[in-house]
C-alpha atoms as one frame of an Amber mdcrd trajectory, in Angstrom:
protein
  51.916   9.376 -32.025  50.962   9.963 -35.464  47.489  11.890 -34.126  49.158
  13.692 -31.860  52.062  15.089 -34.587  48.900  15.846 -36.461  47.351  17.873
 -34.100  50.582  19.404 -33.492  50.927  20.555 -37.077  46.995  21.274 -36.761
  48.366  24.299 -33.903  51.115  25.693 -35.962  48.246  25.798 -38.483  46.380
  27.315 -35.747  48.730  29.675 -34.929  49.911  31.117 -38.644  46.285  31.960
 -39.126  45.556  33.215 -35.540  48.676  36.031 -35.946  47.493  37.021 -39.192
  49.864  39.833 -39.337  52.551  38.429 -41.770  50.873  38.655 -45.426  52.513
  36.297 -47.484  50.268  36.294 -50.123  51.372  37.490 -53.221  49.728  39.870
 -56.130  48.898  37.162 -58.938  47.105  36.939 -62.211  44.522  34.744 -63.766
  44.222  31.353 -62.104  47.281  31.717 -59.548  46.470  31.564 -56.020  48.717
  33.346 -53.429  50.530  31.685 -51.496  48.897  31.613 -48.232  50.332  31.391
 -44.792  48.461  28.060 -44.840  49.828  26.648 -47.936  53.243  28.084 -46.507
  52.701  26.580 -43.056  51.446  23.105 -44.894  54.543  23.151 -46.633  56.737
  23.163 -43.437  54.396  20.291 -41.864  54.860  18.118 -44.965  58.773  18.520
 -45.344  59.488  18.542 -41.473  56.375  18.600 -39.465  57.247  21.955 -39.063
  60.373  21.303 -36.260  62.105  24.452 -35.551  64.878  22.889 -34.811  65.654
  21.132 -38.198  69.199  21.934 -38.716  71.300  21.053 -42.047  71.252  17.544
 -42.946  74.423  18.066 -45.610  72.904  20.460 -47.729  69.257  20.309 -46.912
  68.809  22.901 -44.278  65.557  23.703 -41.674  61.816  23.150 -41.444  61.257
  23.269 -45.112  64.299  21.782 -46.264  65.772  24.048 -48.441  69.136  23.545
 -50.761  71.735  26.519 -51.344  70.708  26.254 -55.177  67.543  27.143 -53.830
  68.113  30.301 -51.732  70.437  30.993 -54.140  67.260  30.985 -57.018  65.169
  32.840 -54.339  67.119  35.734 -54.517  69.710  34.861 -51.090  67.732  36.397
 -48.220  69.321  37.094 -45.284  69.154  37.492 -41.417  69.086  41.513 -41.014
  72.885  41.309 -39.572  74.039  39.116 -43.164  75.060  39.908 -46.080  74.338
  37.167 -48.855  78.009  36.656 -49.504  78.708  36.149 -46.000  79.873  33.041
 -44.831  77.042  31.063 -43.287  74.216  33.297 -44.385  72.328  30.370 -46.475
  72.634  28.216 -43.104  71.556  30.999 -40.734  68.341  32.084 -42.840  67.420
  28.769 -43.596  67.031  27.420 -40.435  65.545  30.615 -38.975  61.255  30.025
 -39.780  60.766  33.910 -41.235  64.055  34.017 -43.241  63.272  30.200 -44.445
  59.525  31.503 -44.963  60.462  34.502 -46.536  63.130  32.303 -48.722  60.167
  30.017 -49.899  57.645  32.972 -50.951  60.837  34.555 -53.061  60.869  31.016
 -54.646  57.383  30.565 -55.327  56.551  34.371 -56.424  59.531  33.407 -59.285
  58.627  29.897 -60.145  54.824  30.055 -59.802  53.299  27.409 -62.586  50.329
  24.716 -62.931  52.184  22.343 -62.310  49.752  19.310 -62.783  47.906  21.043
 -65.890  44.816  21.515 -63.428  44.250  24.872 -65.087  44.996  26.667 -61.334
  48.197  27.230 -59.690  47.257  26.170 -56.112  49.370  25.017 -52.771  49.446
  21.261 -54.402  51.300  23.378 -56.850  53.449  25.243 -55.067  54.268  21.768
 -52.707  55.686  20.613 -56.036  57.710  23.476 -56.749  59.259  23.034 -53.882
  60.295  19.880 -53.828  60.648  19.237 -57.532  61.828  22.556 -58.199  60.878
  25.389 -60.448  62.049  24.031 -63.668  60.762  20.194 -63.824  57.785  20.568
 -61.133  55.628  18.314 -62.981  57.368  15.196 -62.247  55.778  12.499 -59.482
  55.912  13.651 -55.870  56.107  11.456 -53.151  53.090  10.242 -52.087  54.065
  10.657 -47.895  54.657  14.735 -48.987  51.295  15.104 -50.842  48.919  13.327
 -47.990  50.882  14.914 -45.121  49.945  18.282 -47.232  46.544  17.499 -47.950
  46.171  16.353 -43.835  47.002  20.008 -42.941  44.862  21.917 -45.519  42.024
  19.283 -44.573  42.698  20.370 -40.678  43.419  24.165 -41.443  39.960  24.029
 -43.397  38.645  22.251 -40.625  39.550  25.325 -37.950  38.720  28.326 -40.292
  35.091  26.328 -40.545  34.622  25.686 -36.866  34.897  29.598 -36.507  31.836
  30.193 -39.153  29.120  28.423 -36.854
């Protein structure tokens, strides 16, 4: 079970860097790497496994579970038909993959940092902004969050290398 949610999360991988078309990177400065649409996609495997149909648990919503404060910090994106103040437009982006995307590169193009003093701001990084939040991201993150991350970069570095022989 556990191999085959792997390989699972090894597709959507697959996938995000097969389409190509959605740049999510963004423009950054000395030792900041963009946020790729791997980092993004290894996000959603290590919150949810990346399950499109992660609804609201009270008020973590959606494949990367994302809080209101959050969207709210990220700037409230939308579905093209809401307007932030509408009722239900945190619950219908965030449990929609491009708004939710979308509402996690607003978050990380604001709270960008080194977190763990590595000298480079990389997805381990931005994994902890996200779950510890932009203003105390280098606290201790759960250690099932950080392997399930470091699975899908491993496999996502995996794929890109089986293309280069």
């Amino acid at each position: 079970m556990c191999t085959t949610r792997w390989i699972l999360g090894g597709l959507l991988v697959a996938i995000a860097i097969s389409l190509g078309n959605a740049d999510v990177s963004h423009v950054v400065s000395g030792n900041q790497t963009p946020l790729t649409d791997i980092c993004l996609g290894c996000i959603c495997e290590a919150m949810s496994g990346c399950n499109r149909a992660a609804a609201c648990d009270g008020n973590i919503c959606g494949l990367f579970k994302i809080t209101h404060p959050y969207w709210v910090d990220a700037g409230k994106p939308t579905q093209s038909a809401d307007s932030p103040e509408a009722t239900g437009a945190f619950a219908n982006c965030v449990t929609e993959p491009f708004c939710a995307g979308r509402t996690v590169q607003n978050y990380m193009s604001k709270f960008g940092q080194d977190c763990n003093k590595d000298g480079v701001v990389d997805c381990t990084d931005y994994l902890s902004i996200h779950i510890l939040g932009g203003y105390g991201c280098g606290g201790e993150i759960p250690a099932k969050f950080t392997n399930a991350l470091n699975q899908c970069l491993y496999q996502a570095s995996a794929f890109q290398n089986s293309f280069g022989k």
